[in-house]
N, C-alpha and C positions, 0 to 999 in steps of 0.2 A: 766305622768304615762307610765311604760314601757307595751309597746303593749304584753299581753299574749293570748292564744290558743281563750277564750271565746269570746276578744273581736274582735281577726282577723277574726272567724265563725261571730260575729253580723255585722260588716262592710260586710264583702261579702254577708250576706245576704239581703242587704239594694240594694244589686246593680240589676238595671231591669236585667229581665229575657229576651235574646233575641235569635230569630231564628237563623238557623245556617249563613242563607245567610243575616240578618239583622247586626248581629255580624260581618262578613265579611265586609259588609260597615261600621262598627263603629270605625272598628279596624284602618283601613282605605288600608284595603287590595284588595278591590274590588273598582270600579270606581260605584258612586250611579248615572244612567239615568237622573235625576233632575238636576245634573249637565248641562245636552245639552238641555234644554229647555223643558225636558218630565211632562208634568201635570197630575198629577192624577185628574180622575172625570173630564176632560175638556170636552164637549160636541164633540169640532172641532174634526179633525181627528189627531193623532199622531202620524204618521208614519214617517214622517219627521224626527222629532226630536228623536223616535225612532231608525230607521235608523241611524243617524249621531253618537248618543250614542253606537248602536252594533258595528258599524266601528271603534271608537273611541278606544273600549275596545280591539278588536282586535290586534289595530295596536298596542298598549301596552303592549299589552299581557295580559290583567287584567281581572276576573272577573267582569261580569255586576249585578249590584242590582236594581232590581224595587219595589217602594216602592208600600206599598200597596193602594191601590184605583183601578178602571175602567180604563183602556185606549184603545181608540177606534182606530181601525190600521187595515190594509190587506196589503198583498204581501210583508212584511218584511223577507231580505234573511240574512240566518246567514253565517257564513266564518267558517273554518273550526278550532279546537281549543277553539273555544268561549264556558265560563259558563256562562249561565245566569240564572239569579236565582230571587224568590221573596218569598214572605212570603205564606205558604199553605191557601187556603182560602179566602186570602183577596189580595193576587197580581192577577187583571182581563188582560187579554187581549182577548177582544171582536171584532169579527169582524166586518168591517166599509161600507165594500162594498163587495159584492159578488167574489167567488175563494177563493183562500189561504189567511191562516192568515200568517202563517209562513213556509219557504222554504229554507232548504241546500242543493243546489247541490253536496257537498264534507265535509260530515259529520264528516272528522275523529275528534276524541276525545271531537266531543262536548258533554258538560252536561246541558242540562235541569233541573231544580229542582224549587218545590214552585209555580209554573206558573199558573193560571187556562187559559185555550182556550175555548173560547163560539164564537163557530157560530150564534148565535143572527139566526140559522134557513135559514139562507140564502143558493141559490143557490152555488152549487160547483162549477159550471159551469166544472164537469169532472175531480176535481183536490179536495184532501184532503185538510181539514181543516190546518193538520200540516203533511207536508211531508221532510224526508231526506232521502237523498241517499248519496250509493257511502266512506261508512263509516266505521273504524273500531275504537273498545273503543267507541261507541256511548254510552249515558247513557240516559235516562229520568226516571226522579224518583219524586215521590211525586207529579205528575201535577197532573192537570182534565182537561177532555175533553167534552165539554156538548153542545148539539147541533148542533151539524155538518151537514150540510146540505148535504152530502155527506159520503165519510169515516173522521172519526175522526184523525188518526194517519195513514199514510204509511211509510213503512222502502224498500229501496229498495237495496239490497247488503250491509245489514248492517251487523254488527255483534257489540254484547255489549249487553245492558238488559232494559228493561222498566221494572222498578219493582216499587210497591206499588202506582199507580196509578188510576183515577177511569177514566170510560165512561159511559156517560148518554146521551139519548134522541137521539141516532146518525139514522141518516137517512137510511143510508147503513151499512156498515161493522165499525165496532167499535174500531178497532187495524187490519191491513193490512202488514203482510211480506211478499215480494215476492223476490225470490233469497237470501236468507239470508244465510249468514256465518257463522255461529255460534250464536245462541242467546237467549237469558235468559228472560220468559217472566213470569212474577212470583208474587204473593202476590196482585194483581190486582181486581177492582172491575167493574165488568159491566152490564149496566142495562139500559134496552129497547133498541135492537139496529135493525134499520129494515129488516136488512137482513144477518145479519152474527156478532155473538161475537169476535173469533180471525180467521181469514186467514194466514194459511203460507203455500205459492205457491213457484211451482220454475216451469218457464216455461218451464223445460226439466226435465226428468226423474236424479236425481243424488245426491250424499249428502247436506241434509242442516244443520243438529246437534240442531234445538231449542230446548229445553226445557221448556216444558209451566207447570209450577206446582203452586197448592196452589191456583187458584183464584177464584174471583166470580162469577159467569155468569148468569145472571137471566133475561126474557123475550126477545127471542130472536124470530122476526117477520120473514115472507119469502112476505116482501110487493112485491116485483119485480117476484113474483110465480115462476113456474120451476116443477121440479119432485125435486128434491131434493140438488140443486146447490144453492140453500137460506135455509134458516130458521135452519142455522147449528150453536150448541154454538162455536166448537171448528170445524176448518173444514182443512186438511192436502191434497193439492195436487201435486203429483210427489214429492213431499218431503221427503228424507229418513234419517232414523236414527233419528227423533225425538220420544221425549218423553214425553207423557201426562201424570202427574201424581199427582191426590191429589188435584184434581179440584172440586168442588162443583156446579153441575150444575143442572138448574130448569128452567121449564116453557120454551123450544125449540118448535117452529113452527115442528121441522122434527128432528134434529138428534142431542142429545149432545155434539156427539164424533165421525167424520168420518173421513174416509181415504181413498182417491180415489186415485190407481197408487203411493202408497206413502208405500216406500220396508221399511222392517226393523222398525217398528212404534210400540213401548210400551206404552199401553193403561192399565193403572196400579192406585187403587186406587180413580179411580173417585166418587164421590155420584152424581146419575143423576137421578130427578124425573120430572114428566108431563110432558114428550115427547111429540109430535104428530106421531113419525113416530120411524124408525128403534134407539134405544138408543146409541148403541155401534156398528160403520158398519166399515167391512173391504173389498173393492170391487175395481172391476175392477182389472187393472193388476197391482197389488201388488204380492210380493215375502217377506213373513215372517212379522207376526203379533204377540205378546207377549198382549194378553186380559187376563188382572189378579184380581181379587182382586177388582172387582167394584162391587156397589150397584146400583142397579136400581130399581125402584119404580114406577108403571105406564107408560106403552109405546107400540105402537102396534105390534113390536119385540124387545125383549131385547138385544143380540145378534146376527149381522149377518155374516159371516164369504164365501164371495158369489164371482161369476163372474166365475170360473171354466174356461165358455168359452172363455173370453178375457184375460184368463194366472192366474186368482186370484187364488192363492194355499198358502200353510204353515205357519199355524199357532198352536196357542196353544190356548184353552179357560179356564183358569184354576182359581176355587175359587170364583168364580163371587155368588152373591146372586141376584136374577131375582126374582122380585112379581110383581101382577097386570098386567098380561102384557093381556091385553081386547079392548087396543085402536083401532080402524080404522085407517088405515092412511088417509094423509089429501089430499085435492084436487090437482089433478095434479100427484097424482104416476098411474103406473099400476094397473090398477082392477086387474090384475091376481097375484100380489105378496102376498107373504102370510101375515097376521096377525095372534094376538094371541100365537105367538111364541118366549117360550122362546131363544135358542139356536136355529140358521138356518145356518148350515158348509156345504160345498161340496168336499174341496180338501185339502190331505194330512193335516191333522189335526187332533189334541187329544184334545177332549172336556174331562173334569175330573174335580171332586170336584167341581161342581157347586152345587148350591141348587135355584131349581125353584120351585115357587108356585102358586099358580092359575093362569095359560097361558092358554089363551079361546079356541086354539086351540091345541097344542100340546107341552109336554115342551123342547124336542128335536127332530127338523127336520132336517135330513141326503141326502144330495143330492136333486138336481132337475132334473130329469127324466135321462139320460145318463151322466151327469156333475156328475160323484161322483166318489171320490178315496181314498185309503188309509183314511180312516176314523175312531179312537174310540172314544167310550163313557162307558168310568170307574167311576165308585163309583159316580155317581152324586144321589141328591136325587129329585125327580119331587112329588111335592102334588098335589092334586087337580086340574088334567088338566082331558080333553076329551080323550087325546091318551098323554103315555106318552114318546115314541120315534116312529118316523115314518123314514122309509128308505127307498128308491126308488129301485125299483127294474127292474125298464125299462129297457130292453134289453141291456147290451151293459155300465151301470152300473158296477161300482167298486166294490170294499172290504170294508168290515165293521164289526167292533166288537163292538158288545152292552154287557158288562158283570159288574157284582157286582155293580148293579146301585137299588138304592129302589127306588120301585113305588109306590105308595101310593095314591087311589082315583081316579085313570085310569078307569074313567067310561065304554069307547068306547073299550077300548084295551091298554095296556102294552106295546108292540112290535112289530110294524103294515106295513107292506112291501106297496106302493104306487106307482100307475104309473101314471105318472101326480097327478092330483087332485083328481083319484079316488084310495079306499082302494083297496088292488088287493090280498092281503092275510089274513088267520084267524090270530090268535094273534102266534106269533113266539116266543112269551116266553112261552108259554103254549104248542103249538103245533109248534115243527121246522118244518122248510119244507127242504127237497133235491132238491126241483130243483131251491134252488140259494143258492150254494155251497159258491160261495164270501161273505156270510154272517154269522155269527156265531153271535148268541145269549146264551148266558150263565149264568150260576149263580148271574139273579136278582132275588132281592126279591122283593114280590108283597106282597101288605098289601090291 
């Protein structure tokens, strides 16, 4: 019978369904690891044979396939070039003995895909679970990384993407960039990590370009304590021109979304709930901050916009939605920093169209004591706070415009001049004062 349409659809449908990288070994495009002696589920160790397999592919040029099962390995180095790949889920590579499982000194073009890495909780002995360096077109896609007894993943001068990835249970830091090149961190899922969700460092102030959007980031510990150098989901230092956007984050020791000395950083889009400590920080000496369009939900400031005196200036705070914001911060910050606040700017900055609601303390704070310049606050709306804009009026203090802003529920005061910690004027929306010229309060409305 001559083959027609019905039954070329029932033959193809008869044929198994396989992974992308299983299909690669089937086709016989990829070299299958079992070939060099590799055991799945072996007790002993298989690094050896391992080993002889990555080399093997290499020098062929071939993608590697692992099939699915457990294999127990540490200090496996990849060459530069090499796919290796296994089945999502069910390709293990477990660590065998303490340090690294996996290491590229000269990362260019390799791809990762389908891998699981489990540190089996063992010591780092100072070194990531899975680290490459020194790489560009890097890829890791689809692994997981669980247990790491240290950091999970470090990238070190990479540039490429880790996309669609998970990290579980990791010790310290859970994805680590430092000097990165360009790079795409995105669609990711992570959860428990003791001391930091994503890191991207560059040990000198200067461009790095990541793009961290879309992922997950959920209980994030600060076990190694600090003031605020742990317990960060998303943490940016000396890093510029990245962009955080369209993150979902929950349950931070200290801060969702920070930015230490890190120029040029768009903070766009996040959802960030059950902070401990500042939600969305932009400090130290940073030069232009873009905070747009985030939601925050419980934190002991929602936005901070700070450091004045170590150069931290320009930004925008614009569109953000700020609730709950009642927390303490956690142990190990200054007693003297403030809580309860929604919005806390000091230099050359337009706060605008935010909406804040019940902030225990005030839902806009303007300057710290002489640290305050070039300052507004347009059309936001504040509900339900004690004071609903506060601005320093200490000597020697900036310029500031509070105008078309609703107040609504400002028990304490509407528009409240401060020096230091104490109030130092009656309410400025009700009654201006002349003797601080540098401040203009205007057409809010109070409810």
């Amino acid at each position: 019978m001559a083959p027609n349409r019905r039954t070329i659809l029932q033959a193809a449908s008869a044929l198994p369904v396989l992974a992308p990288a299983a299909a690669f070994a089937a086709s016989g495009s990829a070299l299958d690891a079992a070939q060099f002696g590799v055991r799945p589920g072996a007790a002993d160790d298989q690094s050896r044979a391992l080993q002889r397999a990555i080399d093997q592919a290499a020098a062929r040029n071939s993608p590697l396939f692992l099939a699915p099962g457990i294999y127990r390995a540490a200090g496996l180095q990849l060459p530069a070039g090499l796919t290796f790949s296994g089945v999502r889920g069910q390709t293990v590579l477990r660590l065998h003995t303490p340090g690294p499982l996996l290491e590229a000194a000269k990362a260019d073009t390799i791809n990762l895909s389908g891998l699981a890495f489990e540190g089996a909780a063992l010591p780092a002995n100072g070194r990531a679970l899975v680290r490459l360096g020194e790489g560009t077109k890097c890829v890791i896609e689809r692994c997981d990384f669980t247990q790491a007894g240290g950091t999970g993943l470090m990238l070190e001068n990479i540039a490429g993407a880790v996309t669609g990835c998970s990290f579980s249970d990791t010790a310290d830091t859970a994805l680590f960039s430092q000097n990165a090149r360009g790079l795409l961190i995105t669609g990711n899922s992570i959860a428990r990590s003791g001391n930091g969700g994503i890191r991207v460092w560059q040990t000198q102030k200067r461009d790095d370009g990541t793009i961290i959007a879309d992922n997950r980031i959920g209980e994030t510990a600060a076990r190694a304590g600090g003031s605020g150098q742990n317990g960060n989901a998303i943490n940016l230092y000396r890093s510029g021109n990245v962009i955080v956007r369209g993150n979902r984050i929950d349950g931070a020791a200290f801060t969702a979304v920070r930015g230490n000395g890190a120029n040029n950083m768009q903070i766009v889009g996040n959802t960030c709930t059950n902070l401990g400590e500042v939600a969305i920080y932009a400090e130290f000496d940073f030069e232009g901050a873009a905070i747009t369009g985030n939601i925050v939900d419980g934190a002991a400031v929602g936005v901070a916009v700070t450091n004045f005196n170590q150069g931290g200036r320009l930004a925008t705070v614009q569109g953000n939605v700020l609730r709950n914001i009642d927390r303490k911060r956690p142990a190990g910050t200054d007693p003297g920093d403030s809580f309860g606040v929604g919005i806390g700017v000091e230099a050359d900055t337009a706060v605008t169209g935010n909406t804040i609601e019940k902030a225990a303390t005030a839902g806009i704070e303007i300057g710290e004591r002489y640290y305050q310049r070039d300052v507004t606050a347009t059309g936001n709306v504040i509900r339900n706070a004690p004071y609903g804009v506060t601005i320093s009026v200490t000597r020697g203090a900036g310029s500031v415009v509070v105008a078309q802003n609703v107040l609504s529920g400002v028990s304490r005061g509407a528009v409240v001049g401060k020096d230091g910690a104490r109030i130092a004027t009656a309410d400025l929306a009700l009654t201006p004062s002349a003797a601080y010229p540098q401040i203009t309060v205007t057409a809010n409305q109070l409810r």
